[in-house]
PDB file of N, CA, C and O in Angstrom:
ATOM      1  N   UNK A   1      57.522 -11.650 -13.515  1.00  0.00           N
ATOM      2  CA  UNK A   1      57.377 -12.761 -14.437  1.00  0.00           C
ATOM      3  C   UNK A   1      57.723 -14.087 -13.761  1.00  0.00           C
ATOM      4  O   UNK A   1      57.196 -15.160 -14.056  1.00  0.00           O
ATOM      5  N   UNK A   2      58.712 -13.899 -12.771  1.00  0.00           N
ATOM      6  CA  UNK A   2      59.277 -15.273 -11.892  1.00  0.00           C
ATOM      7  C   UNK A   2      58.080 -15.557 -10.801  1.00  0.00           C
ATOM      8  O   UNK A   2      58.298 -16.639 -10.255  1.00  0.00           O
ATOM      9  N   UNK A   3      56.854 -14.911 -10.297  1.00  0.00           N
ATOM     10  CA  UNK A   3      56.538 -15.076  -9.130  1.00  0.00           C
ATOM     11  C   UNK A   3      56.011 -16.521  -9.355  1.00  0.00           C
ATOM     12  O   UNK A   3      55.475 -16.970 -10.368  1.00  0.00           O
ATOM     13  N   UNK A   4      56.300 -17.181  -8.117  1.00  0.00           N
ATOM     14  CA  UNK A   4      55.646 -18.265  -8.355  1.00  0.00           C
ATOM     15  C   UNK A   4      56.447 -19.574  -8.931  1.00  0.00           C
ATOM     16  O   UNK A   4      56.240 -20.782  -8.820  1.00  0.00           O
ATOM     17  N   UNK A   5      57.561 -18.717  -9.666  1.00  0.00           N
ATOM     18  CA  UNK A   5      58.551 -20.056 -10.054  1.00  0.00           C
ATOM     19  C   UNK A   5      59.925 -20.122  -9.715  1.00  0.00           C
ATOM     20  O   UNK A   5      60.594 -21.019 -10.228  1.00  0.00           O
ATOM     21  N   UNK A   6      60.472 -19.292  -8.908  1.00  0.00           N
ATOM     22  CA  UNK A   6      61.744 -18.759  -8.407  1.00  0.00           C
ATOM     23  C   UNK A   6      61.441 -17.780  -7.047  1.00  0.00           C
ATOM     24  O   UNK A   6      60.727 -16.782  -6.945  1.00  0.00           O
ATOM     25  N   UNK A   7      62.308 -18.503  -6.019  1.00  0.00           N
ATOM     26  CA  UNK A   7      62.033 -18.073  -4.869  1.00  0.00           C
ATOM     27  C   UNK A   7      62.831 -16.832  -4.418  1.00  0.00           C
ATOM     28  O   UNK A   7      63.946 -16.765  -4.936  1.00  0.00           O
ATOM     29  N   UNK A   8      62.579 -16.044  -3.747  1.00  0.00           N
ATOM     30  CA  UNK A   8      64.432 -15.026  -3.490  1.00  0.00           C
ATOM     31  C   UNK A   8      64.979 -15.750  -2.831  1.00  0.00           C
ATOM     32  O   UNK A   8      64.394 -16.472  -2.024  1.00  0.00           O
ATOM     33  N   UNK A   9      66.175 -15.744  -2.998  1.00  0.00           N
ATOM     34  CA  UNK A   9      67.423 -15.802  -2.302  1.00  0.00           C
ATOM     35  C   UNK A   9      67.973 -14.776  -1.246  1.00  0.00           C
ATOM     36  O   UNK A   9      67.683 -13.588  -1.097  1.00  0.00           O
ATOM     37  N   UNK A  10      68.761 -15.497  -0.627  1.00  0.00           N
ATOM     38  CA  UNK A  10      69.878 -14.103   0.104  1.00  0.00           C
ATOM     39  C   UNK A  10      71.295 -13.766  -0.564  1.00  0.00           C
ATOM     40  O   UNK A  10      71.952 -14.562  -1.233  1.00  0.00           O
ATOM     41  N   UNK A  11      71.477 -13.086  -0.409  1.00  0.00           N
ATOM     42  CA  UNK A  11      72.359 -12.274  -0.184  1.00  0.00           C
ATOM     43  C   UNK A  11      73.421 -12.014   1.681  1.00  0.00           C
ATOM     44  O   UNK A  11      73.318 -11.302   2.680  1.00  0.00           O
ATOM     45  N   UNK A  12      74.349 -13.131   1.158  1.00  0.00           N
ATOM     46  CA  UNK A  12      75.626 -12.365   2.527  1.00  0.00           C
ATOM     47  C   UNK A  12      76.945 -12.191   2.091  1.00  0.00           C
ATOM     48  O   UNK A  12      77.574 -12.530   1.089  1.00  0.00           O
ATOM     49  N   UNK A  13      77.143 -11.695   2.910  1.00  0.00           N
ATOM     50  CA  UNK A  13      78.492 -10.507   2.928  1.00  0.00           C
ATOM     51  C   UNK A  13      79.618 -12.037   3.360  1.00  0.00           C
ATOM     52  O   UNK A  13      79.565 -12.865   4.270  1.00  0.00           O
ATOM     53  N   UNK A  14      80.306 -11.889   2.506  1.00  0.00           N
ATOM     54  CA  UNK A  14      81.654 -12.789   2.874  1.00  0.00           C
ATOM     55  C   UNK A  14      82.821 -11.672   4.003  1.00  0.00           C
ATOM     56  O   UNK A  14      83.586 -10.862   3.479  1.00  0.00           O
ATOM     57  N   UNK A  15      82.763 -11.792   5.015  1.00  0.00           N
ATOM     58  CA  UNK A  15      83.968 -11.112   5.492  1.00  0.00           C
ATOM     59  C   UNK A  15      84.915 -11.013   5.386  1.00  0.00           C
ATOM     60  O   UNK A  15      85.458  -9.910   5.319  1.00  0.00           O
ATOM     61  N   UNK A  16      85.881 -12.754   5.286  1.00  0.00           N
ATOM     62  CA  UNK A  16      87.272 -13.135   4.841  1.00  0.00           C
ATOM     63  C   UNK A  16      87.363 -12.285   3.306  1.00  0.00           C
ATOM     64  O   UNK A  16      88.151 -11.359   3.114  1.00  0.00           O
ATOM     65  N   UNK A  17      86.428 -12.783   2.315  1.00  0.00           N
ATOM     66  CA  UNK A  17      86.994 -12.236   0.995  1.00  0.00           C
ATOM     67  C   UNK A  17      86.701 -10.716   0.884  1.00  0.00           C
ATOM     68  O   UNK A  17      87.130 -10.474  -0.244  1.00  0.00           O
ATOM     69  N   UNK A  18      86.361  -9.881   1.242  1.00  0.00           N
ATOM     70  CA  UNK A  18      85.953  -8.704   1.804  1.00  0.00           C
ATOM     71  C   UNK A  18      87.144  -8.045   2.639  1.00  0.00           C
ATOM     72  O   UNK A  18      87.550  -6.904   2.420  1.00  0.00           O
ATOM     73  N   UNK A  19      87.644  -8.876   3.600  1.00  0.00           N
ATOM     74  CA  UNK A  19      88.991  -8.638   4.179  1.00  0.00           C
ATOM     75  C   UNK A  19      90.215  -8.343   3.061  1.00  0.00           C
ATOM     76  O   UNK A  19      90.943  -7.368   2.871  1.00  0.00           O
ATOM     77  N   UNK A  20      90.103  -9.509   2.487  1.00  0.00           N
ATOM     78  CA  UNK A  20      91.279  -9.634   1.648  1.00  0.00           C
ATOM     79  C   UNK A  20      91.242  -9.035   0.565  1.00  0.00           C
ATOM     80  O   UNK A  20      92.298  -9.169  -0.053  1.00  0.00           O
ATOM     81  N   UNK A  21      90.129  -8.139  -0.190  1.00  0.00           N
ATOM     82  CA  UNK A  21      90.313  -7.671  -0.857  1.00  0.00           C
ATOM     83  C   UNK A  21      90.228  -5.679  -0.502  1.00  0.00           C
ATOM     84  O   UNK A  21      90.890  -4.745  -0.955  1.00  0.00           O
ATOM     85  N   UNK A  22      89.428  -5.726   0.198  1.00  0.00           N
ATOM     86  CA  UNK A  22      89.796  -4.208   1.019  1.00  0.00           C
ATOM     87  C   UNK A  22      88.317  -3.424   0.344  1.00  0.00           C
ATOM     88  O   UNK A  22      88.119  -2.210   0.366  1.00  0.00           O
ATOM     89  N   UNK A  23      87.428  -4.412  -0.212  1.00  0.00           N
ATOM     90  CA  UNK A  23      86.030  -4.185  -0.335  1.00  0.00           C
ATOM     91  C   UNK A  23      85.131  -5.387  -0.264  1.00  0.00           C
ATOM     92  O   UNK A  23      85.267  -6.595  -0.458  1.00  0.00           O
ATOM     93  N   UNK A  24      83.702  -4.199   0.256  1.00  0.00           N
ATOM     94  CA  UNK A  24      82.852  -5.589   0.556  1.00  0.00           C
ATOM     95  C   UNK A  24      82.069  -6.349  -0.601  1.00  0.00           C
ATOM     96  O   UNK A  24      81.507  -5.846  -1.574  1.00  0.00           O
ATOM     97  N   UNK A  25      82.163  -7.548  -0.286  1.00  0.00           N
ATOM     98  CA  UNK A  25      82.555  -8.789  -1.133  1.00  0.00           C
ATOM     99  C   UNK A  25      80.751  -9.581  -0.699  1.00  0.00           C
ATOM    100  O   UNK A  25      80.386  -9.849   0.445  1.00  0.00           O
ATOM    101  N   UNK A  26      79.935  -9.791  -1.952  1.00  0.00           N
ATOM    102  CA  UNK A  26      78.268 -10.384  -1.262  1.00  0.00           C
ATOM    103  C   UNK A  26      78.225 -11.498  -1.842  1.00  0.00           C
ATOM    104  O   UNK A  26      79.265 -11.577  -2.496  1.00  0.00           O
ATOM    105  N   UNK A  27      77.442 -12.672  -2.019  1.00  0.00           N
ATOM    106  CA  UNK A  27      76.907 -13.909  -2.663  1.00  0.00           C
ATOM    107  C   UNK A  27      75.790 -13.827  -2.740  1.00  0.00           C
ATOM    108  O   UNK A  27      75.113 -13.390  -1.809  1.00  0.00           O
ATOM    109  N   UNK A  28      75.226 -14.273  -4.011  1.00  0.00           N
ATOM    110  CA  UNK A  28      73.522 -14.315  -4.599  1.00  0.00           C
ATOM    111  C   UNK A  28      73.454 -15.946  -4.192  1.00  0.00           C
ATOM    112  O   UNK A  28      74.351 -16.683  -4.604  1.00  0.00           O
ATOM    113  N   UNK A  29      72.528 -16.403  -3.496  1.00  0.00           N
ATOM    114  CA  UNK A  29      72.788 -17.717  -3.084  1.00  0.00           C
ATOM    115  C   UNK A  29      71.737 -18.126  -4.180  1.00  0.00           C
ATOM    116  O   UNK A  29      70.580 -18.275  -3.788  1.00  0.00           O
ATOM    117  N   UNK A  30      71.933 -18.263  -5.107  1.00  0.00           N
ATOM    118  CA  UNK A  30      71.078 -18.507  -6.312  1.00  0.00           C
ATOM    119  C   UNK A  30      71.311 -20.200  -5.901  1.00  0.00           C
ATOM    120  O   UNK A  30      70.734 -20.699  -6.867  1.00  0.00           O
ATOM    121  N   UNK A  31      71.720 -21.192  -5.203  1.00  0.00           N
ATOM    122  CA  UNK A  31      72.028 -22.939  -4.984  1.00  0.00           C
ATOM    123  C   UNK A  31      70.878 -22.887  -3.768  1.00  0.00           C
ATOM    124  O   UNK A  31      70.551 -23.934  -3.209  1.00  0.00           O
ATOM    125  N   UNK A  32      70.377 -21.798  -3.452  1.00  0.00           N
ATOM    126  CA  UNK A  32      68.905 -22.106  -2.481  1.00  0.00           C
ATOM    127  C   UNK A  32      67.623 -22.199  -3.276  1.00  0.00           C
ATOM    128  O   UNK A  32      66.639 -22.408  -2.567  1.00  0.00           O
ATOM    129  N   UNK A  33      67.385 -22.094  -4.602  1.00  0.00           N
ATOM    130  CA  UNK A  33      66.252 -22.348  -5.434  1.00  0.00           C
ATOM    131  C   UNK A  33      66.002 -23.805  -5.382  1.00  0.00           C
ATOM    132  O   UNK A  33      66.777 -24.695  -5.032  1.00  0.00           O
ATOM    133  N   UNK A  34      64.746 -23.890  -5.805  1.00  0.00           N
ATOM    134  CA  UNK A  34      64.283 -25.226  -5.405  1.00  0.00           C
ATOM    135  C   UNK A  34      64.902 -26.271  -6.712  1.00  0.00           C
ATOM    136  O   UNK A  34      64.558 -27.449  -6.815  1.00  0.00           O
ATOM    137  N   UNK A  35      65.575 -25.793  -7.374  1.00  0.00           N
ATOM    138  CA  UNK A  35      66.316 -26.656  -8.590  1.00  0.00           C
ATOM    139  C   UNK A  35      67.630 -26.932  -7.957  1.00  0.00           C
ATOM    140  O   UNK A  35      67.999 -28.105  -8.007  1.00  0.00           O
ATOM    141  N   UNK A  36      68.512 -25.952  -7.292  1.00  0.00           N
ATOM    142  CA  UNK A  36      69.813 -25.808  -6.906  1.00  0.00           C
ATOM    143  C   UNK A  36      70.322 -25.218  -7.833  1.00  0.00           C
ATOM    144  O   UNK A  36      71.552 -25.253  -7.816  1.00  0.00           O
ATOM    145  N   UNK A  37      69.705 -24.487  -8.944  1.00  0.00           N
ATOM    146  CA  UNK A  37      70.711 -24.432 -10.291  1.00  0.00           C
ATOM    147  C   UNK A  37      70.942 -22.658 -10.275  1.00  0.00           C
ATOM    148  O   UNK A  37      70.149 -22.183  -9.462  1.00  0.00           O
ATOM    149  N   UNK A  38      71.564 -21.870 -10.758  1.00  0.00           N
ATOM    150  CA  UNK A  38      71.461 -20.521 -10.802  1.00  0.00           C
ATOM    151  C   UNK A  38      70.921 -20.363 -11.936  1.00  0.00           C
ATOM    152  O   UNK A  38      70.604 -19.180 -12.053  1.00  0.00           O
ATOM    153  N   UNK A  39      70.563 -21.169 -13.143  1.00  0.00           N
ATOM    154  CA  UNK A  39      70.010 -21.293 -14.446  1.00  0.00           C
ATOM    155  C   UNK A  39      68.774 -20.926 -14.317  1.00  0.00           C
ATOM    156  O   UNK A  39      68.284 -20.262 -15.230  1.00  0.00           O
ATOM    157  N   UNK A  40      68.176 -21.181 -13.450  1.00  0.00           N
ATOM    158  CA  UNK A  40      66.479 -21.341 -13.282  1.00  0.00           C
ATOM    159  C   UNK A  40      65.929 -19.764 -14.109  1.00  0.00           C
ATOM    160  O   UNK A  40      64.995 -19.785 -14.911  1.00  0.00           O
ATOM    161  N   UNK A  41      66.539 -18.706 -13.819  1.00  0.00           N
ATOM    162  CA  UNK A  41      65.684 -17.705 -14.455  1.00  0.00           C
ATOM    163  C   UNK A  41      66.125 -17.673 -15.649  1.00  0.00           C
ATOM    164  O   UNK A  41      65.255 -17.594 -16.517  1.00  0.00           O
ATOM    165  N   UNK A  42      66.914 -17.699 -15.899  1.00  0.00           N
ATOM    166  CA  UNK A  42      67.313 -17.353 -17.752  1.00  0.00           C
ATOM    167  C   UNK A  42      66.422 -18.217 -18.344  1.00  0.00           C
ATOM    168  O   UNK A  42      65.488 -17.761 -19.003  1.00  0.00           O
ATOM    169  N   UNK A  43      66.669 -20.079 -18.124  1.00  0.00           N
ATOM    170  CA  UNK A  43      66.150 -20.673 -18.975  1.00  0.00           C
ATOM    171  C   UNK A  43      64.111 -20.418 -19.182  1.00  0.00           C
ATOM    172  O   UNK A  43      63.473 -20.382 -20.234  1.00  0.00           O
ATOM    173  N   UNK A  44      63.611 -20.292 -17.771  1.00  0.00           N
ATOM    174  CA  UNK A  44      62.644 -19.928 -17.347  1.00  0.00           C
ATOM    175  C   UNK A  44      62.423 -18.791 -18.887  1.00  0.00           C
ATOM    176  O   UNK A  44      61.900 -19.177 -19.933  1.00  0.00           O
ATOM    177  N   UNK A  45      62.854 -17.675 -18.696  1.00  0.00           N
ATOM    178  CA  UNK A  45      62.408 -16.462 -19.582  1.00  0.00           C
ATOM    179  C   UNK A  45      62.709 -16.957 -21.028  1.00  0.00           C
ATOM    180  O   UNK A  45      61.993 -16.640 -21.977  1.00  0.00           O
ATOM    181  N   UNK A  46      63.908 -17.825 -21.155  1.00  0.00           N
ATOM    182  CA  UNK A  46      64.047 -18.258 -22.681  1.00  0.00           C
ATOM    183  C   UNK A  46      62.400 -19.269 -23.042  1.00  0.00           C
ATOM    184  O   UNK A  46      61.692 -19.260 -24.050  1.00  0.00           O
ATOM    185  N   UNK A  47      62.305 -19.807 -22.139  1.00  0.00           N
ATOM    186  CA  UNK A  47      60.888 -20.874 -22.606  1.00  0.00           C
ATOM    187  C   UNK A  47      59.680 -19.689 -22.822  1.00  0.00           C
ATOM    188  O   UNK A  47      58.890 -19.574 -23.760  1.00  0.00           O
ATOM    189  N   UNK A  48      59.820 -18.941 -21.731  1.00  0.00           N
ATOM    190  CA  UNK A  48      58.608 -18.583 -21.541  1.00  0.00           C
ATOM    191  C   UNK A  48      58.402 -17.372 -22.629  1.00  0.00           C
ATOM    192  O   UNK A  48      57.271 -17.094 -23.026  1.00  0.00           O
ATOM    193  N   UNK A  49      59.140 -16.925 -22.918  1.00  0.00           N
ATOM    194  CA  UNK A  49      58.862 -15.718 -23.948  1.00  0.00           C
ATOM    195  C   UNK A  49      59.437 -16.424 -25.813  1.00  0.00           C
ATOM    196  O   UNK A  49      59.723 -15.685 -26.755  1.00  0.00           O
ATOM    197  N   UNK A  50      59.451 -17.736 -25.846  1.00  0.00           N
ATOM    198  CA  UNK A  50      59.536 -17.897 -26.727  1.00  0.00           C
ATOM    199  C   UNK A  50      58.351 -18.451 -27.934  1.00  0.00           C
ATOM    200  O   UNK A  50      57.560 -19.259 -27.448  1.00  0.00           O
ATOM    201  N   UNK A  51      58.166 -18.202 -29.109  1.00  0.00           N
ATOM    202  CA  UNK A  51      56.838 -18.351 -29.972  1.00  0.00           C
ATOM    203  C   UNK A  51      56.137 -19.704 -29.874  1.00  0.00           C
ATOM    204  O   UNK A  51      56.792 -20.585 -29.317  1.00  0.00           O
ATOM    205  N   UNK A  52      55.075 -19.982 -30.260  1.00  0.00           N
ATOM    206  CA  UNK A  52      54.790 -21.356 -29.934  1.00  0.00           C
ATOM    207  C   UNK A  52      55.296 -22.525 -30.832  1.00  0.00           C
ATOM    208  O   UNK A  52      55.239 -23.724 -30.558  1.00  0.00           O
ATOM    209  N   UNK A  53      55.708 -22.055 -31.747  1.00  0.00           N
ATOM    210  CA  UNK A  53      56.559 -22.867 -32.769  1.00  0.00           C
ATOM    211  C   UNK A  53      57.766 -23.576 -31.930  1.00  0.00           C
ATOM    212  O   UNK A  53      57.955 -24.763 -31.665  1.00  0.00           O
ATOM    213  N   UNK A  54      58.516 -22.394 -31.609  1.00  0.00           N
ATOM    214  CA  UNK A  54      59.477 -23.106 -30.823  1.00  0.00           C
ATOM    215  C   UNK A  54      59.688 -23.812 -29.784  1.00  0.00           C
ATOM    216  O   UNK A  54      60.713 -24.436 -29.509  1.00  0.00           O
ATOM    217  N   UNK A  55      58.781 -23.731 -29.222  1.00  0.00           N
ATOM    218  CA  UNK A  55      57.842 -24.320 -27.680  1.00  0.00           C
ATOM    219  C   UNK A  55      57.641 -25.799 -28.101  1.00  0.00           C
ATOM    220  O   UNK A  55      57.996 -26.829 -27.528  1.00  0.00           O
ATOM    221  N   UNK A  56      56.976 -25.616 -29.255  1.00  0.00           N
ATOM    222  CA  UNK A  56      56.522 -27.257 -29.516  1.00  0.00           C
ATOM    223  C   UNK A  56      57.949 -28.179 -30.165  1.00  0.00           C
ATOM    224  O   UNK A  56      57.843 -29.378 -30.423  1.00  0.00           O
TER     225      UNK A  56
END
């Protein structure tokens, strides 16, 4: 449903917090979308699957 409007991201492994907690520890770099926002898909699916009433 996102293609085209949300790019992937990566995914890396923090080592330090991974260290310190005694498991491995990842980040969704969801601040690499072309908005910067991590919002982009929710609000995306709230517009997009909503009736046209509410749209307008």
């Amino acid at each position: 449903m996102l293609d085209g409007v949300a790019r992937r991201t990566r995914v890396v492994r923090d080592p330090g917090l991974s260290a310190a907690l005694g498991t491995p520890v990842w980040f969704k770099c969801e601040n690499e979308q072309h908005t910067g926002s991590f919002k982009l898909r929710g609000a995306y699916h709230r517009v997009a699957t909503a009736d046209p009433a509410a749209r307008a």
